[in-house]
Structures are given as C-alpha cells and as structure tokens.
mmCIF file of the N, C-alpha and C atoms, coordinates in Angstrom:
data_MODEL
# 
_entry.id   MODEL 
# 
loop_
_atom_site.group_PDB 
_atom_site.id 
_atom_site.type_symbol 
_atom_site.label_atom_id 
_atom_site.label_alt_id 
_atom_site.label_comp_id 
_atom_site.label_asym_id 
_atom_site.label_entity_id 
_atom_site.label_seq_id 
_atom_site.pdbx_PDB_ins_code 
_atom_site.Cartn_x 
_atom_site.Cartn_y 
_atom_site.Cartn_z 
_atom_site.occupancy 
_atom_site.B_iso_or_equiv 
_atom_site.pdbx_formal_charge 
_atom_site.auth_seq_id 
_atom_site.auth_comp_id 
_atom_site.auth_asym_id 
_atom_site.auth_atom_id 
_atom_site.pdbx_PDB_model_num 
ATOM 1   N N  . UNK A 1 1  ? 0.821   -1.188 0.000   1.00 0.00 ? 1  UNK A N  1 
ATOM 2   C CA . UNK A 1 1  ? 0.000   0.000  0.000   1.00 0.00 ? 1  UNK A CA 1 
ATOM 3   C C  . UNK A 1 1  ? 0.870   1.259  0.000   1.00 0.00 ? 1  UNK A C  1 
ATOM 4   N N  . UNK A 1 2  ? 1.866   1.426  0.683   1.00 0.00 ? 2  UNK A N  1 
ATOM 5   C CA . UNK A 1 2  ? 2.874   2.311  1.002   1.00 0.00 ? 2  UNK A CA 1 
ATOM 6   C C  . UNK A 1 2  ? 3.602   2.994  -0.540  1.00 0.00 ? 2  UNK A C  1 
ATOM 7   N N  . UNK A 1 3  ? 3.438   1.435  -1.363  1.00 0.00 ? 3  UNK A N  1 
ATOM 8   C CA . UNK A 1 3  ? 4.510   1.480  -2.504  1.00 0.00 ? 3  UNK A CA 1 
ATOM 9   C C  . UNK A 1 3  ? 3.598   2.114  -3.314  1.00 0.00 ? 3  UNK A C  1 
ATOM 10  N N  . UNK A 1 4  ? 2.365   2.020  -3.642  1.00 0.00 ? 4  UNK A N  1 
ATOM 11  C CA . UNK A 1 4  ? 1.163   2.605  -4.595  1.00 0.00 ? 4  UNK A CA 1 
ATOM 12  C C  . UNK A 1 4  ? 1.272   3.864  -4.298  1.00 0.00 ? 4  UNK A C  1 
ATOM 13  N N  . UNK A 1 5  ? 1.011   4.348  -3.064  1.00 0.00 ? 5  UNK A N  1 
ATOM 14  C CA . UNK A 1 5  ? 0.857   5.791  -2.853  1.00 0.00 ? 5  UNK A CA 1 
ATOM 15  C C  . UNK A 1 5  ? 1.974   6.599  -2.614  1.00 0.00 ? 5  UNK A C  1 
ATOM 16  N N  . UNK A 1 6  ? 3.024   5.981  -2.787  1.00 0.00 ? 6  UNK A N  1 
ATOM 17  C CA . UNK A 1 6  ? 4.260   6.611  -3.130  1.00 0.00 ? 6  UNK A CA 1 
ATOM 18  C C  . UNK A 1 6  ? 4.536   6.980  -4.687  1.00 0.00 ? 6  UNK A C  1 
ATOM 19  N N  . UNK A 1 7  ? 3.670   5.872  -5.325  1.00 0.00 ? 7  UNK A N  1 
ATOM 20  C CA . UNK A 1 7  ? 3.919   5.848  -6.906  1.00 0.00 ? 7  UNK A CA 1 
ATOM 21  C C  . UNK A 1 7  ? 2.950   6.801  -7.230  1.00 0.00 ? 7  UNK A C  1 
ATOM 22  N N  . UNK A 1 8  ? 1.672   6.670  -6.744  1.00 0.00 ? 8  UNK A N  1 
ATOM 23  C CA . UNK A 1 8  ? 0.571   7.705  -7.219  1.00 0.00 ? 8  UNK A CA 1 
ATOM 24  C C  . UNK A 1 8  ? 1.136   9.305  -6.399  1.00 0.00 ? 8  UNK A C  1 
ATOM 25  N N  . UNK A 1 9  ? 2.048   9.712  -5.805  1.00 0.00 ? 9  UNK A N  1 
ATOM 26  C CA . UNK A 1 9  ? 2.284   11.135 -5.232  1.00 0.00 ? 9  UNK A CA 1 
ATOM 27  C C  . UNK A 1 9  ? 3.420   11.348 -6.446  1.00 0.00 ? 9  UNK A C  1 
ATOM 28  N N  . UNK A 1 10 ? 4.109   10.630 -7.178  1.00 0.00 ? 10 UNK A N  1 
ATOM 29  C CA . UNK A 1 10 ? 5.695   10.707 -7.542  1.00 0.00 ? 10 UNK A CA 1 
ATOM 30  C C  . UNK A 1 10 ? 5.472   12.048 -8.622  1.00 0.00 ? 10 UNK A C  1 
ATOM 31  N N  . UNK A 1 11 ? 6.331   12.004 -8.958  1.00 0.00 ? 11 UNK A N  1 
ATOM 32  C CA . UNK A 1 11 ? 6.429   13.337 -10.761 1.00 0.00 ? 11 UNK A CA 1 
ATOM 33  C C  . UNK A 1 11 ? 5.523   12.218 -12.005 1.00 0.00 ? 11 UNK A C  1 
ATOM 34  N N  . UNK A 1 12 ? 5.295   11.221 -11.809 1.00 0.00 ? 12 UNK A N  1 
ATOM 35  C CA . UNK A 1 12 ? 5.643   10.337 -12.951 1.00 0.00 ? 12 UNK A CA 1 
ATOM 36  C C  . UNK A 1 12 ? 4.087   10.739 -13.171 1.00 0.00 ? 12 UNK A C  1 
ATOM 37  N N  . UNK A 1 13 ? 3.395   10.498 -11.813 1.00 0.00 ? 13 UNK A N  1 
ATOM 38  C CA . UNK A 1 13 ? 1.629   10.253 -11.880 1.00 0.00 ? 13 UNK A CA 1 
ATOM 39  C C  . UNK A 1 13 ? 0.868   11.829 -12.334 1.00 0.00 ? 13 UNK A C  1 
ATOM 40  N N  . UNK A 1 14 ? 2.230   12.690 -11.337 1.00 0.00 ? 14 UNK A N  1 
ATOM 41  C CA . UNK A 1 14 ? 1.258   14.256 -11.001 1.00 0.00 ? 14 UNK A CA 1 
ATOM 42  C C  . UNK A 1 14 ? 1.749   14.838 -12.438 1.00 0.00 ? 14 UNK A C  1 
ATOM 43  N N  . UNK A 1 15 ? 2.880   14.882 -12.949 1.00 0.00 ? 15 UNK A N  1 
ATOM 44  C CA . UNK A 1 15 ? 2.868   15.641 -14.388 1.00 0.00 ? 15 UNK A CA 1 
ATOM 45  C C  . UNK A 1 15 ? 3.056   14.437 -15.893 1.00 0.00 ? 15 UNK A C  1 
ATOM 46  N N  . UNK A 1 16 ? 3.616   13.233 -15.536 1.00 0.00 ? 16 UNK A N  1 
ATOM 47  C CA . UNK A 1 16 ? 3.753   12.777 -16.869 1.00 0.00 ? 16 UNK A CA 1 
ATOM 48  C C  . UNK A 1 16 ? 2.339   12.438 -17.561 1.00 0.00 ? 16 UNK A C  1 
ATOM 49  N N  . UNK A 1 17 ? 1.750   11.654 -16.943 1.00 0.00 ? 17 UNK A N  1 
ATOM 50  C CA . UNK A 1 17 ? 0.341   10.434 -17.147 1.00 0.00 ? 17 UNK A CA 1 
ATOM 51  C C  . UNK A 1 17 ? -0.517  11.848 -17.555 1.00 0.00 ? 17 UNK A C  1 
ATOM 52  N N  . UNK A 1 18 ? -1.058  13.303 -16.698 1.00 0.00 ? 18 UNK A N  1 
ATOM 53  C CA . UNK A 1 18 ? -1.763  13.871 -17.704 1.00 0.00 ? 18 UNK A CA 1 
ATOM 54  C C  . UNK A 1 18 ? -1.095  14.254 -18.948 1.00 0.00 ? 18 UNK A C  1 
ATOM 55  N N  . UNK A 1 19 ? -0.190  14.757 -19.332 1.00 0.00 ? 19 UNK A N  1 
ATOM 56  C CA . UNK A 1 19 ? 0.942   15.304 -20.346 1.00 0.00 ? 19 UNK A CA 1 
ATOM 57  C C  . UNK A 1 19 ? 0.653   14.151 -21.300 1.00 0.00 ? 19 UNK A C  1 
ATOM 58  N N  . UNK A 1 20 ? 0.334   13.129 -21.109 1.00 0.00 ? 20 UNK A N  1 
ATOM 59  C CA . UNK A 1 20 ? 0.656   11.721 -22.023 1.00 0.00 ? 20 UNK A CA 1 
ATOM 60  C C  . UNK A 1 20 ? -1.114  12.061 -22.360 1.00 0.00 ? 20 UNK A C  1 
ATOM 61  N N  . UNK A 1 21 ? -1.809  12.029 -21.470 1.00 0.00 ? 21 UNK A N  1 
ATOM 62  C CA . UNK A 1 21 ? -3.200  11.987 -22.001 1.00 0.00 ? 21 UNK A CA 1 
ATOM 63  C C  . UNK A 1 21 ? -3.855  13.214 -22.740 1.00 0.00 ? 21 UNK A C  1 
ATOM 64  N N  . UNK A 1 22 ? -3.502  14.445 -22.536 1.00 0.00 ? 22 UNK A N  1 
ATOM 65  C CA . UNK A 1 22 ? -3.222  15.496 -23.358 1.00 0.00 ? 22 UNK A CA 1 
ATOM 66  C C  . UNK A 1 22 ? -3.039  15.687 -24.609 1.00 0.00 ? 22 UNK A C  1 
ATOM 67  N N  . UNK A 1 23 ? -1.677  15.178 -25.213 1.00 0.00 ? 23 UNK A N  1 
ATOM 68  C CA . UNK A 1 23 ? -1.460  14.767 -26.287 1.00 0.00 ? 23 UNK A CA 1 
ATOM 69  C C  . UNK A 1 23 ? -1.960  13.650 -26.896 1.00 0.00 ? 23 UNK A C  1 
ATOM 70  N N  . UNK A 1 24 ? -2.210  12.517 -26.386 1.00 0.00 ? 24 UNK A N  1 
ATOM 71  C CA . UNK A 1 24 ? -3.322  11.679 -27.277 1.00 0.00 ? 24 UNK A CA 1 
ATOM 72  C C  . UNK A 1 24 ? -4.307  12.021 -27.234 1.00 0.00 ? 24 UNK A C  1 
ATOM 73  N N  . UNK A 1 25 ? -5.260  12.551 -26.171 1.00 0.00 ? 25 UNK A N  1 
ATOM 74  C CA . UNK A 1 25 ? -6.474  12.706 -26.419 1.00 0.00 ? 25 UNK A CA 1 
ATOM 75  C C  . UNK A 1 25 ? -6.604  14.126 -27.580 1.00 0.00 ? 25 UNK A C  1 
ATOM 76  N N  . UNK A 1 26 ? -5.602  15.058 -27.753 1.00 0.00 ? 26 UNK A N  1 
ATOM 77  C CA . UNK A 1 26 ? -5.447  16.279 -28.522 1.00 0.00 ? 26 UNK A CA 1 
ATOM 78  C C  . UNK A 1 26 ? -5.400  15.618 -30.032 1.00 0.00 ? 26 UNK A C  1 
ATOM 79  N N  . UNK A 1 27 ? -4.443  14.711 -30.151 1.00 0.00 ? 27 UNK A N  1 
ATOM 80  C CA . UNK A 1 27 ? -4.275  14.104 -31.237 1.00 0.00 ? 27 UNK A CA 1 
ATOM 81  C C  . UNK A 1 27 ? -5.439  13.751 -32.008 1.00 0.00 ? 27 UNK A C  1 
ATOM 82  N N  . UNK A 1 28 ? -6.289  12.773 -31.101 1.00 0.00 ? 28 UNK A N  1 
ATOM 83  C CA . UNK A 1 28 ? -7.551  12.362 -31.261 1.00 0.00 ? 28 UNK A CA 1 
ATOM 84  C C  . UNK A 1 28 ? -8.801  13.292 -31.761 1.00 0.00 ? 28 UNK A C  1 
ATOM 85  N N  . UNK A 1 29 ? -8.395  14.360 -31.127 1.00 0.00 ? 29 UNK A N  1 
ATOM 86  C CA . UNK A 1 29 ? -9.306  15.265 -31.242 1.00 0.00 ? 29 UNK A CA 1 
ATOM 87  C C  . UNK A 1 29 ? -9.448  16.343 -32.535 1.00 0.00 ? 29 UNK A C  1 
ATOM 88  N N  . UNK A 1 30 ? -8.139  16.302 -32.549 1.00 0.00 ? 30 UNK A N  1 
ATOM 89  C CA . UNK A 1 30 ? -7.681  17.474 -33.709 1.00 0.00 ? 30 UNK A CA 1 
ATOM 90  C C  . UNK A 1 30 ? -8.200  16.780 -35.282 1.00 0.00 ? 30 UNK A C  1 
ATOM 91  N N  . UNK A 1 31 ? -7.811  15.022 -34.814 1.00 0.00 ? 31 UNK A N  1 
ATOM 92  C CA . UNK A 1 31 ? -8.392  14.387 -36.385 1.00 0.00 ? 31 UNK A CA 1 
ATOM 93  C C  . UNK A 1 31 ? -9.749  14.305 -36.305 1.00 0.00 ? 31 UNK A C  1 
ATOM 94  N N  . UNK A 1 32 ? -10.522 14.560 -35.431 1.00 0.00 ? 32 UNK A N  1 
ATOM 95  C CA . UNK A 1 32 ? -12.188 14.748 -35.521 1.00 0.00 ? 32 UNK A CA 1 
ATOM 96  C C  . UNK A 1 32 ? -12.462 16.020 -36.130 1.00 0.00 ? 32 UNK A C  1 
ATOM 97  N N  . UNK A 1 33 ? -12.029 17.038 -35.605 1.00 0.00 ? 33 UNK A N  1 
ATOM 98  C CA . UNK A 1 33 ? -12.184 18.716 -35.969 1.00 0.00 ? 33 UNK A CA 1 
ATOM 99  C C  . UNK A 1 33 ? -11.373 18.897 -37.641 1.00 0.00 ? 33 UNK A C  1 
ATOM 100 N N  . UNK A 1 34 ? -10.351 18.214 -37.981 1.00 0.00 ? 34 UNK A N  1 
ATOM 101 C CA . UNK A 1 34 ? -10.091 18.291 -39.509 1.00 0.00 ? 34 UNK A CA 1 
ATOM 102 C C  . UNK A 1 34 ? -11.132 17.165 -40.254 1.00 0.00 ? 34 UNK A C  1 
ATOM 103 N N  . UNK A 1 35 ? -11.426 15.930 -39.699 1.00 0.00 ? 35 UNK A N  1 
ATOM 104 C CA . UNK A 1 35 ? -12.173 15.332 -40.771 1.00 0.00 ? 35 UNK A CA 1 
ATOM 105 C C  . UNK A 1 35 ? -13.902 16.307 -40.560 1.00 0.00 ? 35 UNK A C  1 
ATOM 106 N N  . UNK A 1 36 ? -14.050 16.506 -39.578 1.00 0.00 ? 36 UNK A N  1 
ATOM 107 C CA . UNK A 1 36 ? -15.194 18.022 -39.698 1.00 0.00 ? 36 UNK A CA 1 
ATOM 108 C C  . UNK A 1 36 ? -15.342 18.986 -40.675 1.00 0.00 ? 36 UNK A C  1 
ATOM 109 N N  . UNK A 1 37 ? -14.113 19.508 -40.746 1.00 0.00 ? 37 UNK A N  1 
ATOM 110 C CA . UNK A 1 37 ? -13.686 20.958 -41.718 1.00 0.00 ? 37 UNK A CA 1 
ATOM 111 C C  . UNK A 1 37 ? -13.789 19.895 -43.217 1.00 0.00 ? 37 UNK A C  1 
ATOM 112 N N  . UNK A 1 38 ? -12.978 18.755 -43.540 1.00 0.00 ? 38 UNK A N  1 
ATOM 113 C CA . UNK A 1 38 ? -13.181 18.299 -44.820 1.00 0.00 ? 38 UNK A CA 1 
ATOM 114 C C  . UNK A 1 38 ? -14.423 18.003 -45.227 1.00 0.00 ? 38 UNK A C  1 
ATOM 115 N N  . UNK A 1 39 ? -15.509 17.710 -44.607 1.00 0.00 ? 39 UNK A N  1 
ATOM 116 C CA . UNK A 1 39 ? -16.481 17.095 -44.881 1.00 0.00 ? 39 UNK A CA 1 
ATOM 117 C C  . UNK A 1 39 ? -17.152 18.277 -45.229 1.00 0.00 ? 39 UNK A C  1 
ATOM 118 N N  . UNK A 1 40 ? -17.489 19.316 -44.397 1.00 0.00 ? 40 UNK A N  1 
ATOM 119 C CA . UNK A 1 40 ? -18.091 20.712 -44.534 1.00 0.00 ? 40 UNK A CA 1 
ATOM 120 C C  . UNK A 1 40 ? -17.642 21.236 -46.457 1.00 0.00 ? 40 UNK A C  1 
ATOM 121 N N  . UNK A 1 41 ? -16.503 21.193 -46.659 1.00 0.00 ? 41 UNK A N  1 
ATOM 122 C CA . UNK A 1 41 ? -15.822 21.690 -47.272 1.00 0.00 ? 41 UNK A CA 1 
ATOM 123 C C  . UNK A 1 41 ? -16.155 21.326 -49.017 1.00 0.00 ? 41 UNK A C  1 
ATOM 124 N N  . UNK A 1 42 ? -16.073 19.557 -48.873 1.00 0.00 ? 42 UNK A N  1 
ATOM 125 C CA . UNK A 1 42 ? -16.912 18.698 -49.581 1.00 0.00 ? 42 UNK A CA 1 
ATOM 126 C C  . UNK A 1 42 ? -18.235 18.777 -50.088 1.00 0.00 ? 42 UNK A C  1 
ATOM 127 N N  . UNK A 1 43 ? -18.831 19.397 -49.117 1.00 0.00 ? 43 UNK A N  1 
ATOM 128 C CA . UNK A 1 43 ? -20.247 18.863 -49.482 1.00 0.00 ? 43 UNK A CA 1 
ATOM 129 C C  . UNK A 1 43 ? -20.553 20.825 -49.854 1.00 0.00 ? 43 UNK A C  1 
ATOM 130 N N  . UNK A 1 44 ? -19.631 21.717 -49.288 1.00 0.00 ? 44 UNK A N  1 
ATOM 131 C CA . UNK A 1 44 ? -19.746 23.048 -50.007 1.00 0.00 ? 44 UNK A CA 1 
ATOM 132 C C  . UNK A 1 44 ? -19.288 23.295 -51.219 1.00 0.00 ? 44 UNK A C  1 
ATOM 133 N N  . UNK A 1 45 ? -18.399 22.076 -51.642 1.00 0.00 ? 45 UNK A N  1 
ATOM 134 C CA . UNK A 1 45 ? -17.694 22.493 -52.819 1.00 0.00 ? 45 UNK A CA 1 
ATOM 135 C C  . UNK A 1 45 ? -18.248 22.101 -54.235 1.00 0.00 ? 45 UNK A C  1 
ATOM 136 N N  . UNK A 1 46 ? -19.534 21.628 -53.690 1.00 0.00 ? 46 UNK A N  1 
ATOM 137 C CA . UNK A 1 46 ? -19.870 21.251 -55.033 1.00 0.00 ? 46 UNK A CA 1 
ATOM 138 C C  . UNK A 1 46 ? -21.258 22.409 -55.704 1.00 0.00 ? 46 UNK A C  1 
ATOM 139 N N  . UNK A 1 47 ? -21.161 22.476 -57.073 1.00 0.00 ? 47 UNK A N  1 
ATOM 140 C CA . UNK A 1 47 ? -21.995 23.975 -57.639 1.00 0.00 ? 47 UNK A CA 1 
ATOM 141 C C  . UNK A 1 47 ? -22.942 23.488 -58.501 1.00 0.00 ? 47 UNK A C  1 
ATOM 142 N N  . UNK A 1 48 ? -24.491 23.836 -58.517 1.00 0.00 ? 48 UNK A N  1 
ATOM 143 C CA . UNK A 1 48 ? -24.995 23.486 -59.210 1.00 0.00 ? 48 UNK A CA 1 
ATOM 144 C C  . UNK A 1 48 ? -24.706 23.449 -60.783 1.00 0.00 ? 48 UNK A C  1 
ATOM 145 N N  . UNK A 1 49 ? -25.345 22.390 -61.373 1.00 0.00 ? 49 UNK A N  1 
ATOM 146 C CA . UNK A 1 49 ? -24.551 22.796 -63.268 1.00 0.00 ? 49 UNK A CA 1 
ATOM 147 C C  . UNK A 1 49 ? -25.404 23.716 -63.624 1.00 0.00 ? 49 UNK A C  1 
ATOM 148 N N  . UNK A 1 50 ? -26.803 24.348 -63.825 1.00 0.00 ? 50 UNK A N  1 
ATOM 149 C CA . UNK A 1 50 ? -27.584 25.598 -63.802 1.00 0.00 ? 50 UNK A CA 1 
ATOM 150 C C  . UNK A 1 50 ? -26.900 26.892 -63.453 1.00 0.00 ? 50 UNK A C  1 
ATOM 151 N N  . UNK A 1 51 ? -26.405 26.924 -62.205 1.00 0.00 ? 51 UNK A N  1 
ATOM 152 C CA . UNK A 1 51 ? -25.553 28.512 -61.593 1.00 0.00 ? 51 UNK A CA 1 
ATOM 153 C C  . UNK A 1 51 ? -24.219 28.062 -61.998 1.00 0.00 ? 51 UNK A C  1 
ATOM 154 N N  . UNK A 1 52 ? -23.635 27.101 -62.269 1.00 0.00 ? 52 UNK A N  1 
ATOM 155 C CA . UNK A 1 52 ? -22.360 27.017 -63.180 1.00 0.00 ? 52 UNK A CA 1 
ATOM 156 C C  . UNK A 1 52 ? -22.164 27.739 -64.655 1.00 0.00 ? 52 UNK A C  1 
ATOM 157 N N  . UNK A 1 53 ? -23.705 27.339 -65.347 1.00 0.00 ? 53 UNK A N  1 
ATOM 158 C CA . UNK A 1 53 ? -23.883 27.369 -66.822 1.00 0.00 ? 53 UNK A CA 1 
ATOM 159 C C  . UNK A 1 53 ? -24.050 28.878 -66.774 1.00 0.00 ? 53 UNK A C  1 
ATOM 160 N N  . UNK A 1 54 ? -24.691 29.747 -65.554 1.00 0.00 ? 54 UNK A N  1 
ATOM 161 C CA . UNK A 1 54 ? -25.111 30.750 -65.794 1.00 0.00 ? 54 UNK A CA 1 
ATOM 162 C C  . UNK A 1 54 ? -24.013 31.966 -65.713 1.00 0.00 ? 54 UNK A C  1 
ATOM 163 N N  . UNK A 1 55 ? -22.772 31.369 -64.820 1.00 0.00 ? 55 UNK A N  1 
ATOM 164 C CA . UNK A 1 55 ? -21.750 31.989 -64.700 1.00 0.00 ? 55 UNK A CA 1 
ATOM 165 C C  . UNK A 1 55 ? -20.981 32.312 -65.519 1.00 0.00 ? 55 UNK A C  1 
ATOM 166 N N  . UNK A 1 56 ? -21.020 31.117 -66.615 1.00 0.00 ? 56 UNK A N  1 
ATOM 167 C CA . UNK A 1 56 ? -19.987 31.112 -67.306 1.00 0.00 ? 56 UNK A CA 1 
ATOM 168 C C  . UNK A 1 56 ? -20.574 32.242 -68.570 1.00 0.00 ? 56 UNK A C  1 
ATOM 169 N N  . UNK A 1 57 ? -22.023 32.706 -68.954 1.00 0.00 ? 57 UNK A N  1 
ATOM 170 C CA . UNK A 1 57 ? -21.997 33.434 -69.511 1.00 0.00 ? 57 UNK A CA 1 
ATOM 171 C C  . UNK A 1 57 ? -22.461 34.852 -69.017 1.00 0.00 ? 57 UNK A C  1 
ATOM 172 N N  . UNK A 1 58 ? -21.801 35.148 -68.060 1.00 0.00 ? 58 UNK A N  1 
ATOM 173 C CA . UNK A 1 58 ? -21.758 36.537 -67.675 1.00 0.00 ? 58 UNK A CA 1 
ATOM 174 C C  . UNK A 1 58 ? -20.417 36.779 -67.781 1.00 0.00 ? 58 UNK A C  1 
ATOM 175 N N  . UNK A 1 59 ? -20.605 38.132 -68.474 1.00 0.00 ? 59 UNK A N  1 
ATOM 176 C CA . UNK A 1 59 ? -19.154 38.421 -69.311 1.00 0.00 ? 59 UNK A CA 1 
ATOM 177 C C  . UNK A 1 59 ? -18.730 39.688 -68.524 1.00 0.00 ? 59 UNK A C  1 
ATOM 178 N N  . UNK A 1 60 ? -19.061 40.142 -67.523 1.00 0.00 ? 60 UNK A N  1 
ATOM 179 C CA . UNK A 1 60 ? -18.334 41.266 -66.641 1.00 0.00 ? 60 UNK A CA 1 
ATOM 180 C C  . UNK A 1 60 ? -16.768 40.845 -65.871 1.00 0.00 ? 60 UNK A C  1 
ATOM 181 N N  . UNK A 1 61 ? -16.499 41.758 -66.014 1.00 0.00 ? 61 UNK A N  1 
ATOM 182 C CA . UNK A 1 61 ? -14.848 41.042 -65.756 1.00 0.00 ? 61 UNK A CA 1 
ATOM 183 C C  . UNK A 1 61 ? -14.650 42.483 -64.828 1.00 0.00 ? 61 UNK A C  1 
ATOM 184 N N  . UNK A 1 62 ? -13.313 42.042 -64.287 1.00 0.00 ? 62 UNK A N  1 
ATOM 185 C CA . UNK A 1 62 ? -12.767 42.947 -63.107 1.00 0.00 ? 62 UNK A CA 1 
ATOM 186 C C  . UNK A 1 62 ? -12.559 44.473 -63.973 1.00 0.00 ? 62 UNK A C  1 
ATOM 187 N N  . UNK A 1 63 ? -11.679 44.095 -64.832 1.00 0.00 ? 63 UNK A N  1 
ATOM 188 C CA . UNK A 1 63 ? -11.715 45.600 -65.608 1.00 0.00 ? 63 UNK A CA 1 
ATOM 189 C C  . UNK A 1 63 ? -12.265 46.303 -66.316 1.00 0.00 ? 63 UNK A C  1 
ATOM 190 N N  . UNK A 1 64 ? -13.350 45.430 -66.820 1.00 0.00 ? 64 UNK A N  1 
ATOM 191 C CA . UNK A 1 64 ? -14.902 46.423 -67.219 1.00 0.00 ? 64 UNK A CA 1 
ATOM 192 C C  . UNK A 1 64 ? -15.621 47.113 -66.229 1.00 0.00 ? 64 UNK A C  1 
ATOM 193 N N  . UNK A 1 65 ? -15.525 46.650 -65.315 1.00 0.00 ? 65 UNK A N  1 
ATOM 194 C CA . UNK A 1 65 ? -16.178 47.179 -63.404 1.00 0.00 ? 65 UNK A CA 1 
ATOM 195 C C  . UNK A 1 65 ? -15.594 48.365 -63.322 1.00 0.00 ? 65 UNK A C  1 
ATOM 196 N N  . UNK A 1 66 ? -14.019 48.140 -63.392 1.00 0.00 ? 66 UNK A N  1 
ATOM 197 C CA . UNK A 1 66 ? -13.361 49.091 -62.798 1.00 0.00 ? 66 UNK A CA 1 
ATOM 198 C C  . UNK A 1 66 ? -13.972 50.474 -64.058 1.00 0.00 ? 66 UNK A C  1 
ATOM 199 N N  . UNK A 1 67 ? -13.452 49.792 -65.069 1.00 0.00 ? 67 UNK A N  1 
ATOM 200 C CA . UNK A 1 67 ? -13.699 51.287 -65.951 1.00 0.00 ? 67 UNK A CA 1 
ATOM 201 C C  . UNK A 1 67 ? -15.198 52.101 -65.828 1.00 0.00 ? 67 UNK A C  1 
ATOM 202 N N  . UNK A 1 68 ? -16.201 51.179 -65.718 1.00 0.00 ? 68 UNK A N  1 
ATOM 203 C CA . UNK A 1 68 ? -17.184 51.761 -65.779 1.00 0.00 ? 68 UNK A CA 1 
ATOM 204 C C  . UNK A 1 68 ? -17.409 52.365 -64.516 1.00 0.00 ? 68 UNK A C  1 
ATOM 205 N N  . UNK A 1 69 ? -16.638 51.849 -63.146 1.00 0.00 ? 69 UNK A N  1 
ATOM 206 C CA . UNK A 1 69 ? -16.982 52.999 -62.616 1.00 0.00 ? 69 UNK A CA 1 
ATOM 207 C C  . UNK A 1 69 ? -15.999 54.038 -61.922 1.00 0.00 ? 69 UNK A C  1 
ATOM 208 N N  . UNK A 1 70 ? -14.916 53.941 -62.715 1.00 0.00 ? 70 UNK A N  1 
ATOM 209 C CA . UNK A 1 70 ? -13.968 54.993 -62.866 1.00 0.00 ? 70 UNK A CA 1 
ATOM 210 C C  . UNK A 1 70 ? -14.617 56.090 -64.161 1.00 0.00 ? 70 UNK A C  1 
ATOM 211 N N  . UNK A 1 71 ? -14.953 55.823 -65.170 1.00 0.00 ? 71 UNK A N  1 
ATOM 212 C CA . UNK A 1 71 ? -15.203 56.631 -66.037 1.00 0.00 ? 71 UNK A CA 1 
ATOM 213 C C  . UNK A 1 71 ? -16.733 57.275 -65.620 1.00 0.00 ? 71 UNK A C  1 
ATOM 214 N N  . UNK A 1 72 ? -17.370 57.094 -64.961 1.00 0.00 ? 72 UNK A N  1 
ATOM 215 C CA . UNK A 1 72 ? -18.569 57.368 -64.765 1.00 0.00 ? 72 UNK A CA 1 
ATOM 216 C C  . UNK A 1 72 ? -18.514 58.236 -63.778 1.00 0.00 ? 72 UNK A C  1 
ATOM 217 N N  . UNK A 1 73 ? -17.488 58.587 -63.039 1.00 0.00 ? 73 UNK A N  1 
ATOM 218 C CA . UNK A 1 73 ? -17.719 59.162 -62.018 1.00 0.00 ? 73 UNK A CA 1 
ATOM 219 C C  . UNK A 1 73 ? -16.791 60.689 -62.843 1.00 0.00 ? 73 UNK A C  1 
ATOM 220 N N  . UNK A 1 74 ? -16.344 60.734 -63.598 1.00 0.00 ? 74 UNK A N  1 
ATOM 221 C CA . UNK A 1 74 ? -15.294 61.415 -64.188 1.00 0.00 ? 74 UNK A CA 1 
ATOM 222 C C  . UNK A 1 74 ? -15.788 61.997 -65.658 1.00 0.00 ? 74 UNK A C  1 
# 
C-alpha cells in the first residue's frame, strides 16, 4: 500500500500520465475537428450545373467594373 501511494504522489503520476493523455487525447481530437472541416468543405464544394452554366456566360470582368466605374464618375 505504502509502494502505490508513493507511486501515485511521484512526478511520474502528477505531471507525466496527464501530459501523455493530453497529447493523445489532442491528437484524437484534432483528427475529428479536420475530418469536420473536410467534410463541410466537400459537401460546399460542389456547384450546381444551372448557376455554373449561368456563370460562365456573364461576361463582366474585373476591368470592365473598374472602368465603368472609374469613367462614370469622371
């Protein structure tokens, strides 16, 4: 009994054993919260073919924007 509760007071019990469970359970955790973010990511990444088709023929571009409303104000 003496020898247990010498072992359970030591450095080994009070800082290693959480430090050890920390990092695995972090480990554990971190691959739940990334396979989370992939899945989200997945199922956002896909575009209808309708608002695809419709994109592709809108012909405004960054520097027609700009000119028209640089020149418009001028």
């Amino acid at each position: 009994m003496e020898r247990f509760r010498k072992l359970w007071r030591g450095r080994t019990m009070t800082f290693g054993v959480p430090l050890l469970l920390y990092i695995v359970g972090g480990s554990f955790g971190l691959r739940e919260f990334a396979q989370i973010r992939y899945d989200v990511h997945k199922l956002h990444g896909k575009v209808d073919p309708a608002l695809k088709e419709k994109l592709k023929q809108n012909n405004v571009t960054l520097e027609s924007e700009y000119e028209h409303i640089f020149f418009k104000h001028y």
